[in-house]
C-alpha positions in Angstrom: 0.0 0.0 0.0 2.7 2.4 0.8 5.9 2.9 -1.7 8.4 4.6 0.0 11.7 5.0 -2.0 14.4 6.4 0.3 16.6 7.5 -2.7 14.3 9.4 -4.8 12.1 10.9 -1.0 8.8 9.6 -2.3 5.7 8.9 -0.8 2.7 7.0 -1.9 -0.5 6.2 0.4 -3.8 5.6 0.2 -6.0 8.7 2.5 -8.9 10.0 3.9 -9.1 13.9 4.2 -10.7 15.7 6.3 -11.5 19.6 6.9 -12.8 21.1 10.4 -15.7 23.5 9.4 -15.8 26.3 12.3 -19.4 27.2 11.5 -20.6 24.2 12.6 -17.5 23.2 15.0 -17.1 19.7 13.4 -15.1 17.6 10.8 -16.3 17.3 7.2 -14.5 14.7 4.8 -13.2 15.9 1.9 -12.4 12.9 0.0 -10.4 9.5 -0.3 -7.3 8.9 -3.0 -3.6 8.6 -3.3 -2.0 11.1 -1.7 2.1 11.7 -2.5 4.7 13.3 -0.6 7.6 14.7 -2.9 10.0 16.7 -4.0 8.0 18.6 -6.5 10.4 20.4 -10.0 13.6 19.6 -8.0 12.8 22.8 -5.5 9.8 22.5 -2.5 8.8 19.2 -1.0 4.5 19.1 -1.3 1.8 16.9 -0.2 -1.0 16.5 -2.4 -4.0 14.3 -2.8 -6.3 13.7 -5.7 -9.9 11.9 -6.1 -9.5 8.5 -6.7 -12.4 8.3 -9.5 -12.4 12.1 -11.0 -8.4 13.3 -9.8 -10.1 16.4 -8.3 -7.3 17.6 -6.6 -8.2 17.4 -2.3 -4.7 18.2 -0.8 -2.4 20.4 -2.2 0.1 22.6 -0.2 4.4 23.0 0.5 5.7 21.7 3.4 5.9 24.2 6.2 9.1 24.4 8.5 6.7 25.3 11.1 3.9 23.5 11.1 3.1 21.0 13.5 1.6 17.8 13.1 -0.9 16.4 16.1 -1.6 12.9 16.7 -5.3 12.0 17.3 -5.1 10.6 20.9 -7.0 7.1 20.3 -5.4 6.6 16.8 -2.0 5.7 15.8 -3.1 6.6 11.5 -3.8 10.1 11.9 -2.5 13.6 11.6 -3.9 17.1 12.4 -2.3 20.0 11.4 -3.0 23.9 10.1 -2.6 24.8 6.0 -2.2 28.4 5.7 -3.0 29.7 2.1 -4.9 26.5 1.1 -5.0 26.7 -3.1 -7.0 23.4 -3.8 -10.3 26.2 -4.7 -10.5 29.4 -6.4 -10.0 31.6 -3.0 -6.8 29.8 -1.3 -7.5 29.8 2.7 -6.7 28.7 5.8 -7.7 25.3 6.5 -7.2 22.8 9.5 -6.8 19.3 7.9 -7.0 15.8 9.5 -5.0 13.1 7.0 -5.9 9.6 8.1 -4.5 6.3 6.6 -4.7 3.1 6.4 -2.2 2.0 9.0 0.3 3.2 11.8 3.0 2.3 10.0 2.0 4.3 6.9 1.2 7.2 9.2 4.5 7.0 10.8 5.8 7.1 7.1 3.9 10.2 6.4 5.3 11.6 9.5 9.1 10.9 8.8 8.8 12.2 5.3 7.3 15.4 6.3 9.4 16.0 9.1 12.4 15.2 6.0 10.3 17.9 4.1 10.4 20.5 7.0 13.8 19.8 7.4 14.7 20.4 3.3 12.6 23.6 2.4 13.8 25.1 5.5 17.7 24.9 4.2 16.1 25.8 0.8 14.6 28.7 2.0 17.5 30.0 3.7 18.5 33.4 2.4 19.6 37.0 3.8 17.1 38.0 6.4 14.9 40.2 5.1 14.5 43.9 6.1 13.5 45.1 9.8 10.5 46.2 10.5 9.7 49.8 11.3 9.9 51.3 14.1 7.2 50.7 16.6 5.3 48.1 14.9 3.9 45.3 17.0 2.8 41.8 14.9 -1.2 41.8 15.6 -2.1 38.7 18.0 -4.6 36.3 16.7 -7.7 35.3 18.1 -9.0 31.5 17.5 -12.9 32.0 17.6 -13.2 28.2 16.9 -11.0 24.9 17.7 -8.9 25.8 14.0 -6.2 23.1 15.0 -7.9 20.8 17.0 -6.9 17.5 17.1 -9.6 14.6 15.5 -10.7 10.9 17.2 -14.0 9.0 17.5 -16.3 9.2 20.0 -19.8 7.9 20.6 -21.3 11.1 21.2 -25.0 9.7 21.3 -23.7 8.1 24.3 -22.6 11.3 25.8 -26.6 12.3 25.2 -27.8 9.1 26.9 -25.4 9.7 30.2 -27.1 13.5 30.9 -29.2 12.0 33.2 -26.4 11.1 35.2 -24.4 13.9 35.6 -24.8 16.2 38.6 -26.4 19.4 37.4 -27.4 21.0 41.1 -30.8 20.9 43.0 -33.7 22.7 43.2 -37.4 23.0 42.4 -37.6 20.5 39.5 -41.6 21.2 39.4 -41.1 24.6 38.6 -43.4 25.7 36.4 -42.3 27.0 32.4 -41.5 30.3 32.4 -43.6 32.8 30.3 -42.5 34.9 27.3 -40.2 37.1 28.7 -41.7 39.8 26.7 -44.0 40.1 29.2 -42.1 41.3 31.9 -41.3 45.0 32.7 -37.8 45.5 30.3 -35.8 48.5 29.4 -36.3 47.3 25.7 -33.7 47.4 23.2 -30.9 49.4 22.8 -33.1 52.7 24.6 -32.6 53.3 28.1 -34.9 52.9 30.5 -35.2 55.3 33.3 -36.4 54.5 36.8 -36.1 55.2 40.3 -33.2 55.0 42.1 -34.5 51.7 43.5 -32.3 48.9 44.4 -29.2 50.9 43.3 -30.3 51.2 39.4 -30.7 54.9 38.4 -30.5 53.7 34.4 -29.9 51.0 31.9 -28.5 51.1 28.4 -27.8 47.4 26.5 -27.3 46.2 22.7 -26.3 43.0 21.1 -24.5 42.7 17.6 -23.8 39.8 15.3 -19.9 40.0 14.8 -18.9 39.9 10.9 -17.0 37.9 8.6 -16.3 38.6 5.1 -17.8 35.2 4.1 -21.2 36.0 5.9 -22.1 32.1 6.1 -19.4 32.1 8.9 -21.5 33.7 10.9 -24.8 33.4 10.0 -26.3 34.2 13.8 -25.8 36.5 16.4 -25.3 33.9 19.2 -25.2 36.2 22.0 -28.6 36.9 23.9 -29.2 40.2 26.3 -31.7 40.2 29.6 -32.5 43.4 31.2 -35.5 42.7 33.1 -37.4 44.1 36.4 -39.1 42.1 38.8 -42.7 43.9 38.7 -43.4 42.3 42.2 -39.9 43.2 44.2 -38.3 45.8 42.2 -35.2 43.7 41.4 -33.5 43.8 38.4 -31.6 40.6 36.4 -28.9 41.5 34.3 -27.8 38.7 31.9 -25.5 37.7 29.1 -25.1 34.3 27.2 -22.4 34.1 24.7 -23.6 30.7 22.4 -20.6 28.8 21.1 -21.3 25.6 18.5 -23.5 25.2 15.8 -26.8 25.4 18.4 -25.1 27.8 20.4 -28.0 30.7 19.2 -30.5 28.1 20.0 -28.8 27.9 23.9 -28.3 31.1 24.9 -32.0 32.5 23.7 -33.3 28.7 25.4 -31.7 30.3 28.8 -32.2 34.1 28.1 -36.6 33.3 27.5 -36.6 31.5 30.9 -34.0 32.8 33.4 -35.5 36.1 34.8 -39.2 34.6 35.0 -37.8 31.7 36.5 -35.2 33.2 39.2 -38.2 35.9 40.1 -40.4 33.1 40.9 -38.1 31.0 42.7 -39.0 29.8 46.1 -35.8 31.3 47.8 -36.6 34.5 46.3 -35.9 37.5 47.5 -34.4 36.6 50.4 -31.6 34.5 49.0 -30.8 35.5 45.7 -27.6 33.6 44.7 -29.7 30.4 46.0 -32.3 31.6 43.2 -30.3 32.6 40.3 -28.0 29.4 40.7 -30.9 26.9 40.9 -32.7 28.7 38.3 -29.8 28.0 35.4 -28.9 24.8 36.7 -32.4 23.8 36.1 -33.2 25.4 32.8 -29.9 23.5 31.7 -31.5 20.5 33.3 -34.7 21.1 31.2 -33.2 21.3 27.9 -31.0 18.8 27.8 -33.6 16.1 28.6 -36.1 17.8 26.2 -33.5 16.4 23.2 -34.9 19.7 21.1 -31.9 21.5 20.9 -28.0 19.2 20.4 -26.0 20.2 23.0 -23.4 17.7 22.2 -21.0 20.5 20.8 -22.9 23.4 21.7 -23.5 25.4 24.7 -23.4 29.0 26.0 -21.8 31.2 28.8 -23.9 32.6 31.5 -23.2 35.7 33.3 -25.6 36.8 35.4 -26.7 39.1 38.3 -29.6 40.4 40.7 -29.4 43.7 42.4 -32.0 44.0 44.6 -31.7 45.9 48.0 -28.6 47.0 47.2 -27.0 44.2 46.7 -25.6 42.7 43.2 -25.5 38.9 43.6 -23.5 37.9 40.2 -23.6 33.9 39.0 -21.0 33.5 36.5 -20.7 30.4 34.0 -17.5 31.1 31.6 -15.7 33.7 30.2 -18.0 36.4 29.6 -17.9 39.1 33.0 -19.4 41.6 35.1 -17.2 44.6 36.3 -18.0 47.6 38.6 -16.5 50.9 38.1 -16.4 53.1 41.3 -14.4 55.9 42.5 -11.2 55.5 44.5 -9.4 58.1 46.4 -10.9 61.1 47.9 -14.1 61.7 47.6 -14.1 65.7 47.2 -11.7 65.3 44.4 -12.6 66.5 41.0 -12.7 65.4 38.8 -13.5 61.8 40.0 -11.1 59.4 39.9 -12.9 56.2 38.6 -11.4 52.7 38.0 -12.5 49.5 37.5 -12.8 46.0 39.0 -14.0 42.4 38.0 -17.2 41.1 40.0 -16.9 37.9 38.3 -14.2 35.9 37.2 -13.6 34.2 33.7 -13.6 30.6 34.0 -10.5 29.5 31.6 -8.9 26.1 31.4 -5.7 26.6 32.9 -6.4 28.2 36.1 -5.1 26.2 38.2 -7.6 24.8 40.4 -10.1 24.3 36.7 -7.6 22.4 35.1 -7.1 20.1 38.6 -11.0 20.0 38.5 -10.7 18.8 34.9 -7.6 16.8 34.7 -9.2 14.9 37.7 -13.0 14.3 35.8 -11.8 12.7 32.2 -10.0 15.4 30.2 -7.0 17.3 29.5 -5.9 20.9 28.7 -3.9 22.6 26.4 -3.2 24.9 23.9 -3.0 24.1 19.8 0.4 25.0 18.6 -0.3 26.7 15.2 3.2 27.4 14.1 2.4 30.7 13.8 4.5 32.3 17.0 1.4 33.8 17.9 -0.4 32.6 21.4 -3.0 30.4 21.2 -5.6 29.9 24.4 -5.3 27.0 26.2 -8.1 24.6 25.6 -10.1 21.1 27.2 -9.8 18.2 25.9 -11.5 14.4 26.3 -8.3 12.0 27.3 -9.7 9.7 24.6 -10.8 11.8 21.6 -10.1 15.3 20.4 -13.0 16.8 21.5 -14.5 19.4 22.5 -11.7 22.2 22.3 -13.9 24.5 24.7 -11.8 27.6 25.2 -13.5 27.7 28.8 -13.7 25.3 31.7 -17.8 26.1 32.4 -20.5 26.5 30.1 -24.3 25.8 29.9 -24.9 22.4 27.8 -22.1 21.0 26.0 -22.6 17.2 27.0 -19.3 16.4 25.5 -17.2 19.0 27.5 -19.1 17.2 30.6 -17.0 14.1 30.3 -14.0 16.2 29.8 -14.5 17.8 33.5 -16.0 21.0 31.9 -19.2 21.9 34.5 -22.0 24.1 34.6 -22.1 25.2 38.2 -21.9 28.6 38.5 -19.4 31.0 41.0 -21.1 33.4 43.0 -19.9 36.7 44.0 -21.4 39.5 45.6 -20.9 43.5 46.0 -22.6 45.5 48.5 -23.2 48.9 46.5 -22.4 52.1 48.0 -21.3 56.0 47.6 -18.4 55.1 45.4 -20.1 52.9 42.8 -20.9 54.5 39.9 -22.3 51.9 37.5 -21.8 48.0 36.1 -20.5 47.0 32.6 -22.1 43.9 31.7 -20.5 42.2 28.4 -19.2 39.2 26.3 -16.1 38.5 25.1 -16.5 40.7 22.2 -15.8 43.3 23.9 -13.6 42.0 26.1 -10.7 40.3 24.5 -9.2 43.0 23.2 -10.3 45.4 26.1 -9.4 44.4 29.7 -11.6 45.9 32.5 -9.7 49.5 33.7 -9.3 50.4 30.0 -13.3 49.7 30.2 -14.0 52.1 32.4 -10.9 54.5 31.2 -13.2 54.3 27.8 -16.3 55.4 29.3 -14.7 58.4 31.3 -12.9 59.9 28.6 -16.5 59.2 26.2 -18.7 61.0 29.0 -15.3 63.9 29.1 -15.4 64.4 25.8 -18.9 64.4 24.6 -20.2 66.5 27.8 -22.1 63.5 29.1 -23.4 62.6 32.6 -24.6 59.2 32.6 -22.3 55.8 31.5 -25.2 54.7 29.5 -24.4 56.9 27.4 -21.6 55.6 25.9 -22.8 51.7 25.2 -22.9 52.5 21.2 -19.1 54.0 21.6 -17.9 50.7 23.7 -19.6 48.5 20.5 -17.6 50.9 18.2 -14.5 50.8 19.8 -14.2 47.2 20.5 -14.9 46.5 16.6 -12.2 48.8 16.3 -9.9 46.4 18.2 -10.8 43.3 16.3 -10.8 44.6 13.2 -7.1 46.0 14.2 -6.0 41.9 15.0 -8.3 39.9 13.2 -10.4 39.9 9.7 -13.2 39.0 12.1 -15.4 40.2 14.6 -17.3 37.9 17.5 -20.6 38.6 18.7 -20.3 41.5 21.0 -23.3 42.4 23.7 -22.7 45.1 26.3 -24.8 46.1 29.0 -24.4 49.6 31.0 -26.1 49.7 34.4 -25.3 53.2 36.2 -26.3 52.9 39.9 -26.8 55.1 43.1 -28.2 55.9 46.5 -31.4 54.1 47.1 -33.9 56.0 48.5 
């Protein structure tokens, strides 16, 4: 099956390709044939791979110095690895291929010769160094928005569906009743904000949600990011919410929990008087709900969940992920002017390898780490199943994502709480569109300099401007956006 003739560097195999597709976060095959390793016109070694029936060429690219190839953990015949500049269509791209053959020994050829290959167009690339570059310019860092590198291996995943009903998803009132169209309950609507009392701490509220963008628009063909600003018409209490979806049911997640999770926290039993008891109980339970109701696949999909109640005062903030809830307030004198305002993290994002997540995980079926693209660029560490390469879940919680449950990944949320007073001036509320490539002080540096320069009083204000700017950003490092919601929530003296 394999010819491999150490004189002439030549190598011959029948293959199975394979492409991941980040819309829908899962391997796609391409095509079997005869793929050939070789030294191509006496100059570059290649790897290409044509149809067996029609010779439509699958696999076509130069060996890289610096690309890396990944063994599938519960397969010996096949090899993951990055393509940058992919030609085999009429738009050459980046692509994340998964060559698979027919046996370990043909894999382990593959491997030697393209190691040989990295090794000889390395030494033929070798030239004078080309010119600095100017002055002051810093290479952009790259964001993965998807696994892009993961490894590949099988795994029964209707199996992973079948064992939800023994994982441990929290307690609480399991009779609960559905909640109602959200619709219904008092909101500040969208995008306008809605002015109330100074009850509970919340003087005003200012929110929007945007689909990122993508030049190919069938890469993001959903905003998957859901919003909730709601009142409790009974206590006064507001829930603040975002869910940042992730897979290809991630939309169909976060709007599952953003329809149920103020009607159902408001009507809890421990309600008001223990509100971290509600809002926990509430998501664990909706989470519950839908994965035993089967209508939505939460096998590779899932959301992020940060959420708060400020009631009497107090903000009560149950965080699932990596989205986050910051408070800015002033520090310093209290006569000074102008105010000195900085920020600080309520919550705290839930990656991988924090310590005490990736024990948590390490311990409970999975692995972490971080793809290796070749690229010199950092890469976020991800988990891992120990026995196939799923899910690649660039955080260590999330809402659904039955697969990332064997791997260690949980949905129990961390509670925080911050009692409000004279030095608060408001909550920023927000997904990790806006904050990968704005950490929280610059946040609130943002918003002061907006309401400075634009002679503005309230925060709220300047929700449109923290969309802009954090496009900006992306647009400065990547030739994509993600989904970016933001929520503003100035606050006060109660009366």
């Amino acid at each position: 099956m394999s010819a491999n003739n150490k004189s002439e560097k030549v190598l011959k195999a029948p293959c199975r390709a394979f492409v991941f597709n980040s819309v829908g976060n899962q391997w796609i095959e391409r095509g079997t044939g005869v793929l050939r390793v070789y030294q191509k016109d006496g100059e570059k070694v290649v790897v290409e791979m044509r149809q067996e029936k029609t010779s439509k060429l699958l696999v076509s690219f130069p060996v890289e110095p610096k690309t890396q190839l990944e063994p599938s953990a519960d397969s010996t015949t096949a090899w993951v690895f990055k393509v940058r500049g992919h030609a085999v269509s009429e738009k050459p791209k980046d692509e994340v291929l998964a060559l698979q053959f027919g046996t370990t020994q043909i894999a382990r050829e593959f491997h030697a010769m393209h190691s040989w290959g990295q090794e000889h167009n390395a030494k033929a690339a070798a030239a004078p160094a080309p010119a600095p570059a100017p002055a002051g310019h810093v290479k952009p860092r790259q964001r993965r928005l998807t696994i892009d590198g993961a490894k590949t291996g099988a795994v029964d995943l209707e199996a992973f569906t079948d064992a939800v009903e023994e994982l441990n998803l929290g307690g609480g009132d399991e009779g609960a009743a559905e909640a109602a169209d959200s619709s219904k309950q008092r909101s500040s609507g969208k995008g306008r904000p809605a002015k109330v009392d100074a009850v509970h701490g919340v003087k005003s509220v200012k929110g929007i949600s945007k689909k990122g963008y993508a030049e190919d628009p069938r890469m993001k063909p959903y905003n998957q990011d859901r919003l909730v600003q709601e009142q409790d018409p009974k206590t006064g209490a507001w829930c603040f919410c975002v869910f940042d979806g992730h897979g290809e049911s991630g939309h169909d997640v976060s709007a599952y929990c953003k329809a149920r999770i103020a009607k159902r926290t408001f009507s809890h039993a421990s309600f008001p008087e223990r509100p971290a008891k509600a809002l926990g109980e509430s998501i664990l339970n909706i989470e519950r709900e839908m994965l035993r109701s089967g209508r939505i696949d939460c096998r590779l999909s899932g959301t992020t969940a940060v959420m708060c109640i400020v009631y009497n005062g107090v903000v009560t903030c149950a965080n699932i992920g990596d989205s986050r809830l910051i408070r800015a307030s002033v520090v310093g004198p209290a006569a000074r002017r102008p105010e000195h305002i900085k920020g600080f993290d309520i919550s705290h994002d839930h990656k991988p390898d924090l310590p005490a997540e990736k024990e948590r995980i390490e311990n409970n079926g999975g692995w972490v780490y971080a793809i290796d693209y070749g690229d010199d660029l950092p890469s976020p560490a991800r988990v891992w199943l120990k026995e196939a390469q799923l899910p690649g879940l660039a955080m260590s919680r999330s809402v659904g994502d039955t697969v990332g449950k064997a791997a260690g990944v949980i949905s129990t949320p961390e509670i925080t709480t911050h009692t409000l007073n004279d030095a608060d001036r408001y909550l920023v509320i927000a997904s990790d569109g806006l904050w990968e490539f704005i950490e929280t002080e610059e946040c609130v540096t943002l918003v002061q300099n907006w309401i400075k320069q634009n002679g503005k009083s309230s925060p709220v204000d300047a929700v449109p401007y923290l969309y802009k700017e954090s496009k900006r950003r992306w647009l400065e490092n990547e030739t994509v956006t993600d989904d970016t919601t933001i929520c503003v929530v100035e606050v006060g003296r109660i009366k």
